[in-house]
Backbone of each chain as ProteinMPNN parsed JSONL, in Angstrom:
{"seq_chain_A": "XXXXXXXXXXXXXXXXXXXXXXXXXXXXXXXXXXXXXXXXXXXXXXXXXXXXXXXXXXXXXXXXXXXXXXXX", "coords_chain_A": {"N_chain_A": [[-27.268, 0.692, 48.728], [-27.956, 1.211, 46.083], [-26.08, 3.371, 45.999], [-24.25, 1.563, 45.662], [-24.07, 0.558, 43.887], [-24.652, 2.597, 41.458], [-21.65, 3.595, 41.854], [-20.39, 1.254, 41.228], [-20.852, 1.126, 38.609], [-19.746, 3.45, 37.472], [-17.324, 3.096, 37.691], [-16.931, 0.963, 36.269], [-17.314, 2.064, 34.226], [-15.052, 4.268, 33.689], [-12.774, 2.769, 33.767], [-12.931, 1.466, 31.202], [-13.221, 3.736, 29.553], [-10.423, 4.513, 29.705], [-8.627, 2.293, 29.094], [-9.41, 2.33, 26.56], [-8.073, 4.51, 25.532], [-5.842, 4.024, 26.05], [-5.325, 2.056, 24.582], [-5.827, 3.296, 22.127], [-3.693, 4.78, 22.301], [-1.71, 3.694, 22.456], [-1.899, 2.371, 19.702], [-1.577, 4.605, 18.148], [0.591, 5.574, 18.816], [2.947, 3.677, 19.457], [6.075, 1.888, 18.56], [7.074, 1.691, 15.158], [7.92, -1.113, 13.652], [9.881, -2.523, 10.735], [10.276, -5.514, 8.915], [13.571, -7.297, 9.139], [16.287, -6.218, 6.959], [14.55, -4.094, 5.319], [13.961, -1.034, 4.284], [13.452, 1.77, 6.883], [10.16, 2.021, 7.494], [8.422, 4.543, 6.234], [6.668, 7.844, 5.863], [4.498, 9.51, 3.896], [3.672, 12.517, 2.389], [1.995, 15.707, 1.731], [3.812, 16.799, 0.483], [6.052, 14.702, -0.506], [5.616, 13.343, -2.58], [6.696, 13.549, -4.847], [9.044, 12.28, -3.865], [8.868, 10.163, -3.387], [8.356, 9.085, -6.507], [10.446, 9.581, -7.408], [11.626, 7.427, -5.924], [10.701, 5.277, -7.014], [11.213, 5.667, -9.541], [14.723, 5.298, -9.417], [14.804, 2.911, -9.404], [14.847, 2.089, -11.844], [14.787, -0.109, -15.013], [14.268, -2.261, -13.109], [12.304, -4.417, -12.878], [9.035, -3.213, -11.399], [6.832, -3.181, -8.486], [3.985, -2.088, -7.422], [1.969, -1.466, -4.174], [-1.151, -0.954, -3.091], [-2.462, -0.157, -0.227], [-4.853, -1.939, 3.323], [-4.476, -0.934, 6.672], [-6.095, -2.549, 8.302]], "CA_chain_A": [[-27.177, -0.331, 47.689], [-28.288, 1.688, 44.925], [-25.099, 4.031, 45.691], [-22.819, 1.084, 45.104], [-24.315, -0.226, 42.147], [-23.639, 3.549, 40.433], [-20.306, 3.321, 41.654], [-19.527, 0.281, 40.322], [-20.669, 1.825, 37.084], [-18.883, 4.511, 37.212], [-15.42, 2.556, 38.3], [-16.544, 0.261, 35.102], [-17.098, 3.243, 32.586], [-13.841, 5.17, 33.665], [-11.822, 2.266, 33.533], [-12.935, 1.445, 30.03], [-12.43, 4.808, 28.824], [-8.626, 4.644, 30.166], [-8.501, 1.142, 28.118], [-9.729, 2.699, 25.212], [-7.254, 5.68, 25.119], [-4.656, 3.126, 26.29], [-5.635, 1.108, 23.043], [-5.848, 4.391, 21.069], [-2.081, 5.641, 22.261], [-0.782, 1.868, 21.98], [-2.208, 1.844, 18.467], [-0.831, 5.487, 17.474], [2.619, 6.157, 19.14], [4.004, 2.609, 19.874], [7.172, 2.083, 17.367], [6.913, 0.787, 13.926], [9.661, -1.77, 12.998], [9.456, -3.331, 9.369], [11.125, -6.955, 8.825], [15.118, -6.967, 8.46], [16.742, -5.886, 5.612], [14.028, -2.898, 4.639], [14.691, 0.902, 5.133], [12.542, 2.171, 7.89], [8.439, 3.051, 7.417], [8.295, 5.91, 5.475], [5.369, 8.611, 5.694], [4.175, 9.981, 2.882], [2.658, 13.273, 2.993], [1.604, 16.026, 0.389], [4.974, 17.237, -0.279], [6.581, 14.07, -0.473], [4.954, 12.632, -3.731], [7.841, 13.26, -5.937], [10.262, 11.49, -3.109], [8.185, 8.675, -3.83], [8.29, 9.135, -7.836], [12.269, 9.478, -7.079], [12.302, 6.167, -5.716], [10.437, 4.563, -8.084], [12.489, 5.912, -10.555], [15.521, 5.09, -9.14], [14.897, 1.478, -9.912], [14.957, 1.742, -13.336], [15.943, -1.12, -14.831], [14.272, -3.155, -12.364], [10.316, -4.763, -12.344], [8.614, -2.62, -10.037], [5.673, -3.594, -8.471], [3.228, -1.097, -6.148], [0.475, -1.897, -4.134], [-1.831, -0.585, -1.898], [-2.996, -1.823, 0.908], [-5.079, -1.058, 3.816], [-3.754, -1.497, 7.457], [-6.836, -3.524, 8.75]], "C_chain_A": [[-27.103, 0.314, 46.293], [-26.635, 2.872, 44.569], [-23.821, 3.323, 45.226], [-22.649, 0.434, 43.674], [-23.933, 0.782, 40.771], [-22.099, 3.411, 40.653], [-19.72, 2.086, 41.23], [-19.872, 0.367, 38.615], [-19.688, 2.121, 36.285], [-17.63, 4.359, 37.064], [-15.521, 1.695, 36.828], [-16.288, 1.062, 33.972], [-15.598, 3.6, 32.328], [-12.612, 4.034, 33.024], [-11.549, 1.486, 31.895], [-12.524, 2.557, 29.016], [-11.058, 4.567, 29.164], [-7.965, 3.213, 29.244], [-8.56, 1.499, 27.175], [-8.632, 3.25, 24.952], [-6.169, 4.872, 24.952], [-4.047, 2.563, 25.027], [-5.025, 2.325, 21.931], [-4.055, 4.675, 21.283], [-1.269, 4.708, 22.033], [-1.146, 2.373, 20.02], [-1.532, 3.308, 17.619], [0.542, 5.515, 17.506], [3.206, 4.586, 19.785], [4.928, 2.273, 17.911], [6.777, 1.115, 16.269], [8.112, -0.095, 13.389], [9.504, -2.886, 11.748], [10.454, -4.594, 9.344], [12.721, -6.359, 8.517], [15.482, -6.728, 7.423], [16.361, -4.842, 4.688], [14.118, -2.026, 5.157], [12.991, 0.599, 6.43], [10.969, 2.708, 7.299], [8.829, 4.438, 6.717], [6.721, 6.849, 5.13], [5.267, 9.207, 5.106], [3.293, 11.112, 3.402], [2.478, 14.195, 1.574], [3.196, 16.445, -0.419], [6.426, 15.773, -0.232], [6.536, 13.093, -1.807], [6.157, 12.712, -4.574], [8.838, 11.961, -4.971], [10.009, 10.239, -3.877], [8.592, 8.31, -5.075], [9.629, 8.91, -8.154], [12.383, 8.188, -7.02], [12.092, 5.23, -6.782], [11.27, 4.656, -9.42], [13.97, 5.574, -10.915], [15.84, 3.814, -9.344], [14.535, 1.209, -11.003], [15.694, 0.902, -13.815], [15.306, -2.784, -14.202], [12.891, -3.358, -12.893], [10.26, -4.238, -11.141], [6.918, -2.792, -9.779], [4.824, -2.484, -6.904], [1.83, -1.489, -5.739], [-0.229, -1.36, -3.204], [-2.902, -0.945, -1.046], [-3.772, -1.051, 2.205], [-4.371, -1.668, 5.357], [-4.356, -2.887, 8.503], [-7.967, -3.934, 7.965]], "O_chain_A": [[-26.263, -0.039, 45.465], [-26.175, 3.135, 43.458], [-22.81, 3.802, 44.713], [-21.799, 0.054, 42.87], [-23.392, 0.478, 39.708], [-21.362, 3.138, 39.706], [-18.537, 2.014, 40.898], [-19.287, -0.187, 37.684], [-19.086, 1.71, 35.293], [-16.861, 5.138, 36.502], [-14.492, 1.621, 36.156], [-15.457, 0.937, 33.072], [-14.978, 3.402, 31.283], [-11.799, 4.283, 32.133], [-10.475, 1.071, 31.458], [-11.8, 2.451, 28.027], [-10.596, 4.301, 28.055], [-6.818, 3.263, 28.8], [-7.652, 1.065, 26.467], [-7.951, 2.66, 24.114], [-5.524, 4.893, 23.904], [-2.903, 2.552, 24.573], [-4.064, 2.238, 21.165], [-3.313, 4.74, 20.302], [-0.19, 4.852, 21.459], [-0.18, 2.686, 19.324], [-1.011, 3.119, 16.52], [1.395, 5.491, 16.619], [4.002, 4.664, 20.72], [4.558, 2.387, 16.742], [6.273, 0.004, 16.434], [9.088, 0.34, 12.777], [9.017, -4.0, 11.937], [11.536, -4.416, 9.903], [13.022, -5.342, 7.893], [14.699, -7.214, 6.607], [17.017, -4.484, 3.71], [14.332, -1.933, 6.366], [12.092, -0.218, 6.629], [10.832, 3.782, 6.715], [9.76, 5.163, 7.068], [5.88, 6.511, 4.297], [6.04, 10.124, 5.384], [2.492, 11.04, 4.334], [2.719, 13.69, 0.477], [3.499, 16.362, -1.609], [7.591, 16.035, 0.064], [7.363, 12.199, -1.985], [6.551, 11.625, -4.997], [9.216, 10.905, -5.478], [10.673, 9.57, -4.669], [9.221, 7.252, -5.107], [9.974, 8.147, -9.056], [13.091, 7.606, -7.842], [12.947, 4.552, -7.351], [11.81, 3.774, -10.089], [14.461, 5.525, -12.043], [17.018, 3.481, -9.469], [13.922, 0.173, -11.262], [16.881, 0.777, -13.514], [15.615, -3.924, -14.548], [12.334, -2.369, -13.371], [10.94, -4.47, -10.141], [6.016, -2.6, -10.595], [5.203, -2.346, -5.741], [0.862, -1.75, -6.453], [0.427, -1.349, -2.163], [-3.855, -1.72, -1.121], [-3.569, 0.153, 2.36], [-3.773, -2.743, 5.308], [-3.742, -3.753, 9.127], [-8.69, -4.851, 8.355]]}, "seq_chain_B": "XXXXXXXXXXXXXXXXXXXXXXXXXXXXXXXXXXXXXXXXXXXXXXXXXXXXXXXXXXXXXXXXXXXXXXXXXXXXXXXXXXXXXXXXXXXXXXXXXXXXXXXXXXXXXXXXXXXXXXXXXXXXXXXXXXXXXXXXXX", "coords_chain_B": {"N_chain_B": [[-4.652, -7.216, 5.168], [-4.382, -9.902, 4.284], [-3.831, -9.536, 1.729], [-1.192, -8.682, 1.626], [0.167, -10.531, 2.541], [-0.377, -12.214, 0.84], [1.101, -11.079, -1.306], [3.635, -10.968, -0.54], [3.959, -13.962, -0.082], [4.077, -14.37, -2.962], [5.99, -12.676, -3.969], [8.086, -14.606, -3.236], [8.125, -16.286, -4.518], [9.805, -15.251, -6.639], [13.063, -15.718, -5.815], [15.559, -14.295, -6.703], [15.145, -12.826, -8.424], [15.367, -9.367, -9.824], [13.25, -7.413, -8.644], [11.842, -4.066, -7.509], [9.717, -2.958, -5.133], [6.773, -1.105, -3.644], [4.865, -1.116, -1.093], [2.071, 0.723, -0.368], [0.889, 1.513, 2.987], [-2.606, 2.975, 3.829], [-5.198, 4.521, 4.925], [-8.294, 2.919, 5.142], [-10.716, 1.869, 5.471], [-12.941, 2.172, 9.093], [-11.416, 1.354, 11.136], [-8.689, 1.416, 10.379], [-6.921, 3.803, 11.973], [-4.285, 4.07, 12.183], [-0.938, 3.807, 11.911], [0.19, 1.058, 10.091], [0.619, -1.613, 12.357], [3.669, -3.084, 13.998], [3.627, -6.147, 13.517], [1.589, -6.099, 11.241], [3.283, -4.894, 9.557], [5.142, -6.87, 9.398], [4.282, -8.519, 8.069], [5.069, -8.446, 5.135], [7.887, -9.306, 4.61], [10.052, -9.74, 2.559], [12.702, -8.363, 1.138], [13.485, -7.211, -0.433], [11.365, -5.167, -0.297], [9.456, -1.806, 0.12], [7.766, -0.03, 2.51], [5.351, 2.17, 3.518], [3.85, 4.608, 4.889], [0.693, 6.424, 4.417], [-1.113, 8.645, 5.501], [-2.905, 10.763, 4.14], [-3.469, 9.743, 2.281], [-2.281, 10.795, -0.366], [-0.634, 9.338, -2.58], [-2.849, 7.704, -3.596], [-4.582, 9.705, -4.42], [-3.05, 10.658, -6.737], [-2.648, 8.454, -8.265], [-5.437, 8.923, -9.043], [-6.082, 10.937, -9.907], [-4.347, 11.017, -12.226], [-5.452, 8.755, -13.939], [-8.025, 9.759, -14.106], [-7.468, 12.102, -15.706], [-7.159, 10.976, -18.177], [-8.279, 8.488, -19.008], [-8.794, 6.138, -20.777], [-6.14, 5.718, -21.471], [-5.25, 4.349, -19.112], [-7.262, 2.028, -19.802], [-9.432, 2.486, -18.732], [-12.908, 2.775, -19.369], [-14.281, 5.583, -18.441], [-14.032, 8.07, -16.299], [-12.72, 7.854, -13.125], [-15.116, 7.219, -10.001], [-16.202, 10.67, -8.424], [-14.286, 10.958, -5.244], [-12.933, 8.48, -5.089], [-11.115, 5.983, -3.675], [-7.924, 4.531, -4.696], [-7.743, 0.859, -3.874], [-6.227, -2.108, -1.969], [-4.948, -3.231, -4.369], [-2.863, -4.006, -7.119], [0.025, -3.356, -8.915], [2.114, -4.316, -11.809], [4.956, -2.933, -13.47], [6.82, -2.544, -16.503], [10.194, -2.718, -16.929], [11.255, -0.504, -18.061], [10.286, 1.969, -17.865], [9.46, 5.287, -16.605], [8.434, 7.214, -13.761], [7.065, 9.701, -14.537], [5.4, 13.564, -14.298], [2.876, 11.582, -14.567], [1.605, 8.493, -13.696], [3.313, 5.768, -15.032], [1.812, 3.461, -17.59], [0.517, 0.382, -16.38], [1.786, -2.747, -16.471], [0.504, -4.79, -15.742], [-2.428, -4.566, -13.647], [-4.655, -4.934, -10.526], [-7.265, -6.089, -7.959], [-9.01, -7.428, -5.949], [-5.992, -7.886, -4.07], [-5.635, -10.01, -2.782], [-6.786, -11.864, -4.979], [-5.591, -11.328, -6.8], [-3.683, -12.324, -7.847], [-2.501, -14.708, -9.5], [-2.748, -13.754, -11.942], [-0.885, -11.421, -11.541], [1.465, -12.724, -11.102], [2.081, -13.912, -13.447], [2.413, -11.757, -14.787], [4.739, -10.621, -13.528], [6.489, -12.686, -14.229], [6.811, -12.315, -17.076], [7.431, -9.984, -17.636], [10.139, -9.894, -16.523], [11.263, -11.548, -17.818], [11.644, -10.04, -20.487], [11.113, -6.572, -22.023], [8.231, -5.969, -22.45], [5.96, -3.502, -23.187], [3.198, -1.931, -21.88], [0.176, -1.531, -23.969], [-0.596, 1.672, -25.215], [1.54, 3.309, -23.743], [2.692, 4.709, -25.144]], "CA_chain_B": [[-3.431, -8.183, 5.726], [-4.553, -11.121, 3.188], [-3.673, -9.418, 0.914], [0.059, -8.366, 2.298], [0.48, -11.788, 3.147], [-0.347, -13.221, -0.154], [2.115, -10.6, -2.009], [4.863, -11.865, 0.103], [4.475, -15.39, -0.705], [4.378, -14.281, -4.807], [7.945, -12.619, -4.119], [9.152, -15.161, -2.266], [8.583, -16.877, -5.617], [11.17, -14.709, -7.415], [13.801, -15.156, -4.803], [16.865, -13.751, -7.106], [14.356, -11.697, -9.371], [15.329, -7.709, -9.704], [12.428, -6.163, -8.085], [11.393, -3.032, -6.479], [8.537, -3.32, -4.628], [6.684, 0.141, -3.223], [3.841, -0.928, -0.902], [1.801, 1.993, 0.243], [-0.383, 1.62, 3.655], [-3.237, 4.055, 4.059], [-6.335, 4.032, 5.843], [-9.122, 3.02, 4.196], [-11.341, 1.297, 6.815], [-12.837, 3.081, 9.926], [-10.289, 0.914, 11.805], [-7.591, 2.596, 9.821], [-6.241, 4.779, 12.797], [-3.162, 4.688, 12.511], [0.14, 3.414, 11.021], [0.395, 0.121, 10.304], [1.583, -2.008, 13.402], [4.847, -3.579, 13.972], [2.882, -6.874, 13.116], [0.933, -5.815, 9.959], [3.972, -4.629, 8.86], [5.529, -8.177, 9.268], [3.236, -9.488, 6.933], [5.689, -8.722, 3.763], [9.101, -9.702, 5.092], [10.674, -9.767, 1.585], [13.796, -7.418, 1.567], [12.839, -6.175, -1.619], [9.929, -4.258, -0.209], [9.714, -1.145, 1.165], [6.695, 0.22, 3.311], [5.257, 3.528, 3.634], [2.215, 5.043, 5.781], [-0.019, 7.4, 3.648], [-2.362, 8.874, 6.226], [-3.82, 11.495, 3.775], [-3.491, 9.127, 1.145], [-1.775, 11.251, -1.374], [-0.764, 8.376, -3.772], [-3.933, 7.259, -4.035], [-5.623, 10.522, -4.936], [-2.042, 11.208, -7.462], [-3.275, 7.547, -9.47], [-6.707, 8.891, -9.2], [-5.495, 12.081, -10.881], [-3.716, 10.539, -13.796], [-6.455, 8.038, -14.802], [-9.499, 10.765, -14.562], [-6.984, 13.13, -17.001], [-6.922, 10.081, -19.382], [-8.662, 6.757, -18.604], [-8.578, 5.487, -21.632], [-5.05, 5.624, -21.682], [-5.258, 2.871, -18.403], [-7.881, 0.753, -19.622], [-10.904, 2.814, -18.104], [-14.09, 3.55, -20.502], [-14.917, 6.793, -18.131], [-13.402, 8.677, -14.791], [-13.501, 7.294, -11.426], [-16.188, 8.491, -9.71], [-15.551, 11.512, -6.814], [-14.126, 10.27, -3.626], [-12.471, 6.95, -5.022], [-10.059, 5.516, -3.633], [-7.257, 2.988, -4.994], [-6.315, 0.613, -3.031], [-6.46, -2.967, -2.099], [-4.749, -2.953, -5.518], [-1.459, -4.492, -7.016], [0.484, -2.999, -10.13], [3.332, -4.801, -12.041], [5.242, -1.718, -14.163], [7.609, -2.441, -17.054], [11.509, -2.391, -16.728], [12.532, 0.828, -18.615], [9.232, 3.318, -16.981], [9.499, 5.944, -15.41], [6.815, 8.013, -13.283], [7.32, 11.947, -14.444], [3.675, 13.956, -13.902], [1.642, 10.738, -14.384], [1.716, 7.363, -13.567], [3.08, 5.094, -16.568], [0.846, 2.367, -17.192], [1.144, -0.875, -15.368], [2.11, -3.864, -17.548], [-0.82, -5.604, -15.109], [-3.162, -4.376, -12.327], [-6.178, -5.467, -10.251], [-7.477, -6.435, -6.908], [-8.471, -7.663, -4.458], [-4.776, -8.107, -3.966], [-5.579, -11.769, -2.902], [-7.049, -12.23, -5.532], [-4.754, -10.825, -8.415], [-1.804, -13.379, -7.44], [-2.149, -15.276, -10.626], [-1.957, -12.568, -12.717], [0.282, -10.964, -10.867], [2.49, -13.546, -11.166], [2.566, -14.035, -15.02], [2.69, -10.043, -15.331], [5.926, -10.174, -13.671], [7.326, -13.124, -14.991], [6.72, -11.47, -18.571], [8.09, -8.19, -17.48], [11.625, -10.342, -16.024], [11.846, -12.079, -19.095], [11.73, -8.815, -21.746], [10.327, -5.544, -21.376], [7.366, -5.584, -22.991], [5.893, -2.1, -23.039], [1.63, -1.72, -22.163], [-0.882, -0.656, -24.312], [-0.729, 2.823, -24.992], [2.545, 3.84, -22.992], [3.938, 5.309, -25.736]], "C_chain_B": [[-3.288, -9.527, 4.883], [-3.799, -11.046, 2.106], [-1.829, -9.187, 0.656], [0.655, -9.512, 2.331], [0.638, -12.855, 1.635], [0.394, -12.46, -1.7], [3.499, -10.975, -1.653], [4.874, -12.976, -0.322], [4.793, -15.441, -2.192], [6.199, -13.65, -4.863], [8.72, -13.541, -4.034], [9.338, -16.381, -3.442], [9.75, -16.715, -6.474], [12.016, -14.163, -6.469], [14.723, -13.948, -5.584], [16.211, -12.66, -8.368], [14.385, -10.26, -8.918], [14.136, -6.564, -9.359], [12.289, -5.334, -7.337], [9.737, -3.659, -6.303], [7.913, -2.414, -3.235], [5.211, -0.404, -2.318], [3.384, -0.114, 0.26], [0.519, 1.798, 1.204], [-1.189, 2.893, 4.059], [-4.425, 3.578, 4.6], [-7.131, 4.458, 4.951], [-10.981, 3.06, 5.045], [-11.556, 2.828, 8.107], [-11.82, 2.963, 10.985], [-9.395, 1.385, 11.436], [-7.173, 3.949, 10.756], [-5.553, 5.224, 12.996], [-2.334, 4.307, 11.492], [0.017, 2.556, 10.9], [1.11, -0.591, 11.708], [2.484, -2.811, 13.254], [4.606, -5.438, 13.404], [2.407, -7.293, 11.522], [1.805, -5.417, 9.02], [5.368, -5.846, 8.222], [5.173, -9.414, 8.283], [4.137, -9.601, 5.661], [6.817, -8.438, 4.738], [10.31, -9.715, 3.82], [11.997, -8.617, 1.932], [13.772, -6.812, 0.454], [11.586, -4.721, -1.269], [9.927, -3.0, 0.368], [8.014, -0.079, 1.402], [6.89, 1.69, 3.785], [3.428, 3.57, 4.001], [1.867, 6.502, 4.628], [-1.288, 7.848, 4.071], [-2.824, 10.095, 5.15], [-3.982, 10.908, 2.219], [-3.642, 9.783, -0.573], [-1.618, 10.582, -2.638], [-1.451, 8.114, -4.22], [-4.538, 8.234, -4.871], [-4.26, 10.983, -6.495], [-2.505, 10.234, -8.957], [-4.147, 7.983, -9.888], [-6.607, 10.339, -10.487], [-5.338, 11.653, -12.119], [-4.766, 9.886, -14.508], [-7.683, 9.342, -15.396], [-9.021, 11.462, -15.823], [-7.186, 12.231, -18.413], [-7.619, 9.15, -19.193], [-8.827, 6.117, -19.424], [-7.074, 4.7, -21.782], [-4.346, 4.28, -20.294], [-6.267, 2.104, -18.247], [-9.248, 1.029, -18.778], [-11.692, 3.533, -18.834], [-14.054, 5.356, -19.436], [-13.388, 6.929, -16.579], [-14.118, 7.827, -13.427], [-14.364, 8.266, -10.418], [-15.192, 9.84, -8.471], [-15.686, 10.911, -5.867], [-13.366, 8.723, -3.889], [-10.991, 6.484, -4.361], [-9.179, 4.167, -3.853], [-6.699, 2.49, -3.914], [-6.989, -1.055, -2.732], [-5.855, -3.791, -3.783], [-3.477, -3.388, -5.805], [-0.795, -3.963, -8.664], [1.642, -3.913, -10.655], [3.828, -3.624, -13.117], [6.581, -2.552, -15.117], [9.312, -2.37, -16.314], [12.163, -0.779, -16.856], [11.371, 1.958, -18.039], [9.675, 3.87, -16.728], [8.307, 6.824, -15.258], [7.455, 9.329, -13.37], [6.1, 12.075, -13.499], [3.105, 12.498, -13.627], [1.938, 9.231, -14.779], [1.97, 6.654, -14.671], [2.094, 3.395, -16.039], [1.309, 1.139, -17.178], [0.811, -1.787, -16.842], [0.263, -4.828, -17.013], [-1.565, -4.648, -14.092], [-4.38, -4.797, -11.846], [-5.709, -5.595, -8.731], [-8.558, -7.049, -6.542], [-6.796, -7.914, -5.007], [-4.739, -9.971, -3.71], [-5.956, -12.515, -3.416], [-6.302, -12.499, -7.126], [-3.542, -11.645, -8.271], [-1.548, -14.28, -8.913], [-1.666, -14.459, -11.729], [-1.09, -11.818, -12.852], [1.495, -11.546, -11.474], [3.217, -13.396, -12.686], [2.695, -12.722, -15.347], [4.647, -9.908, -14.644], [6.929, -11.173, -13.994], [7.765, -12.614, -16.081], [7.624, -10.581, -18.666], [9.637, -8.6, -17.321], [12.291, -10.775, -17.429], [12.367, -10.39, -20.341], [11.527, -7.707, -21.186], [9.436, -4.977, -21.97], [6.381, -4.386, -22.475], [3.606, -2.411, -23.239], [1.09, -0.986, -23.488], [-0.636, 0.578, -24.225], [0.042, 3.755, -23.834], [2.894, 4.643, -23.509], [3.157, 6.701, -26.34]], "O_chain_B": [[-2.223, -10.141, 4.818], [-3.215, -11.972, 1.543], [-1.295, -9.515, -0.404], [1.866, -9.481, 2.111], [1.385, -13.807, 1.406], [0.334, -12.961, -2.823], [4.365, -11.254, -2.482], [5.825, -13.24, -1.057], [5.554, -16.275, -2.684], [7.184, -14.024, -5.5], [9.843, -13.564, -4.538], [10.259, -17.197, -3.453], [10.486, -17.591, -6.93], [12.086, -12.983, -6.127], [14.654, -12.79, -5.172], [16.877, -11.872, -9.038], [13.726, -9.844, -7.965], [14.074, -5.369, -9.648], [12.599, -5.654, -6.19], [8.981, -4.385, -6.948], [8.255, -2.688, -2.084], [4.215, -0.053, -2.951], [3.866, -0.08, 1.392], [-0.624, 1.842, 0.75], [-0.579, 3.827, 4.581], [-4.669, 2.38, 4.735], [-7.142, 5.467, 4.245], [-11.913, 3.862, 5.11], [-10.928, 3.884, 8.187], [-11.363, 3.905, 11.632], [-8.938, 2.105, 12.325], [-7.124, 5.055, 10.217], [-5.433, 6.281, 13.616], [-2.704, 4.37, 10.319], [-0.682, 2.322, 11.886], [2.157, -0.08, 12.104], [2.314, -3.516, 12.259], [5.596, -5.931, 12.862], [2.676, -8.285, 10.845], [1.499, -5.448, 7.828], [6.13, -5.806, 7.256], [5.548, -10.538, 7.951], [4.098, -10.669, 5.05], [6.762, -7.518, 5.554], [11.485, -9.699, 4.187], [12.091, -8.131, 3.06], [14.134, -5.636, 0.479], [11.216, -3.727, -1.894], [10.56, -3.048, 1.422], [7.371, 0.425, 0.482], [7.884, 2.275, 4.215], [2.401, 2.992, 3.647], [2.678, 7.328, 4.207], [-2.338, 7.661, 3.457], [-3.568, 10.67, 5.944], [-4.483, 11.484, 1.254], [-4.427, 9.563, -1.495], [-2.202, 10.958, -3.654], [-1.31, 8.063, -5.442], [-5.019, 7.879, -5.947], [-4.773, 11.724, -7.334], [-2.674, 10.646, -10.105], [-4.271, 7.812, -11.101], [-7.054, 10.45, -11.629], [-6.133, 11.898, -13.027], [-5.069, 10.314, -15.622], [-8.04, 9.687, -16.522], [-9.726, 11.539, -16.829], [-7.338, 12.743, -19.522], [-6.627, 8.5, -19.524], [-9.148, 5.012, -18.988], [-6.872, 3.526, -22.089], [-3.357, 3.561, -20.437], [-6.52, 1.511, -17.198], [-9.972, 0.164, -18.284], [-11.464, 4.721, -19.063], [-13.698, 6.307, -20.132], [-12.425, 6.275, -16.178], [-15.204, 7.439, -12.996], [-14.326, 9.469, -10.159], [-14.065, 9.838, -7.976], [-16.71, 10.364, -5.457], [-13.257, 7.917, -2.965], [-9.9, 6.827, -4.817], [-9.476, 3.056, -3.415], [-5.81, 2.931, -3.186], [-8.109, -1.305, -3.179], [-6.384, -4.821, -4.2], [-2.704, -3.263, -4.856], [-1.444, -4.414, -9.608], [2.267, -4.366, -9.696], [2.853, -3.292, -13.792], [7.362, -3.2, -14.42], [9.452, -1.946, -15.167], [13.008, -0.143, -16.226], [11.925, 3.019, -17.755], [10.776, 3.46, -16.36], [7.467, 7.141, -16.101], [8.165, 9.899, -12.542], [5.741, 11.392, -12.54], [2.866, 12.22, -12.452], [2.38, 8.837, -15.858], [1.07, 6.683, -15.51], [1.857, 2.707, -15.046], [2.303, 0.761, -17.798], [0.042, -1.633, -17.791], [-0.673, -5.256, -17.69], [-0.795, -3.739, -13.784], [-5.248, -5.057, -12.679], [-4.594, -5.405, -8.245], [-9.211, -7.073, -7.585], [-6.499, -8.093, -6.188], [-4.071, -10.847, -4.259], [-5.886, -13.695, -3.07], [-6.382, -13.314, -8.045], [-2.454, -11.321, -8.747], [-0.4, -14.459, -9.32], [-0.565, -14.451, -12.281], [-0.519, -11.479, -13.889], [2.325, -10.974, -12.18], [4.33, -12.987, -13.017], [3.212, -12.564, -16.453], [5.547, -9.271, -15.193], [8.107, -10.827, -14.081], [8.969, -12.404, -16.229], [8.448, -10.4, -19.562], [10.464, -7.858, -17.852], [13.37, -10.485, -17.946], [13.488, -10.057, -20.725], [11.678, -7.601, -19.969], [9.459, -3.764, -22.179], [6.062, -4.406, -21.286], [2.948, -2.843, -24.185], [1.603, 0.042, -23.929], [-0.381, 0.912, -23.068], [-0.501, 4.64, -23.173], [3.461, 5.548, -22.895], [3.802, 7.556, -26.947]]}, "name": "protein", "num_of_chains": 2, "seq": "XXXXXXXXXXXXXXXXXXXXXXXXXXXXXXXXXXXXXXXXXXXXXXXXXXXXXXXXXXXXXXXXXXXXXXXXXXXXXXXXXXXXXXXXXXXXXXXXXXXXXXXXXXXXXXXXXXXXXXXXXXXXXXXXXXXXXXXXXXXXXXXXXXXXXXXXXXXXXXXXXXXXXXXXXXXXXXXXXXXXXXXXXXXXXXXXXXXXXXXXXXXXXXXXXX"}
């Protein structure tokens, strides 16, 4: 009795960890697709800060508005 | 996402209005794991907008830069403390700007983001109409 009650532990733990990761690899590497009509996601990293400054720039001319945001 | 959600509906005010519109997700939160999802990123639908992941949240620490060198010069008695980060945050910028080294200063800013929508608003009506130049740009 007592051996099936760890194994049904054990079958609950594992299969939560494997949910979790599941969650975790869903939530990293599944594709990012932004509404129609805007370029693609863009990742910013340290050497990318001018790109950025570029773009902004590039709409000179225009009202530009920046905001930051968090994802949850 | 409130806040995403309630910048979208302020565009969607100025359908035919000339804006750029740069918003930068980064993780702020311990939930903050990853990229935004295909979802969260649905939230601003505008076609003006364009969306960018900032997992080491460079931008943030680039604003944080510029103000500490100056903060007077955007409207802050002292430096932000160490470790701050901007965000939750909405800027409206002039017509003729541009960002060299250091951020020019925003015609408007504030947050919560779902909160700054009024202001927002009249900062970029203002800005469509003319191009009135902040405080201490020059």
């Amino acid at each position: 009795m007592i051996r099936m009650v760890l194994k049904s532990i054990l079958l609950l733990a594992a299969t939560a960890i494997i949910v979790c990761f599941a969650v975790v690899a869903w939530m990293k590497f599944s594709p990012r697709r932004v509404p129609p009509g805007q370029p693609p996601l863009a990742t910013i990293g340290a050497g990318s800060v001018p790109a950025f400054k570029d773009a902004f720039n590039a709409a000179e001319g225009q009202v530009r508005i920046l905001a930051m945001l968090s994802p949850t | 996402m409130r806040g995403a959600s309630a910048l979208d509906r302020l565009l969607a005010e100025f359908p035919e209005a000339h804006l750029q519109v740069q918003v930068v997700w980064e993780p702020v939160l311990k939930s903050d794991i990853a990229a935004p999802l295909s979802g969260v990123l649905a939230s601003l639908k505008d076609r003006r907008v364009v969306q960018y992941w900032d997992p080491g949240r460079v931008i943030s620490a680039d604003l944080v830069r510029c103000v500490n060198e100056t903060p007077a010069r955007y409207g802050f008695e002292e430096a932000l403390p160490p470790g701050f980060v901007a965000w939750d945050v909405v800027a409206v910028f002039p017509k003729s700007v541009r960002w060299e080294r250091d951020l020019p200063v925003p015609l408007q800013y504030d947050g919560p983001v779902v909160n700054a929508v009024d202001v927002t608003r009249k900062a970029i009506a203002e800005a469509l109409v003319g191009d009135r130049q902040p405080e201490g740009s020059r």
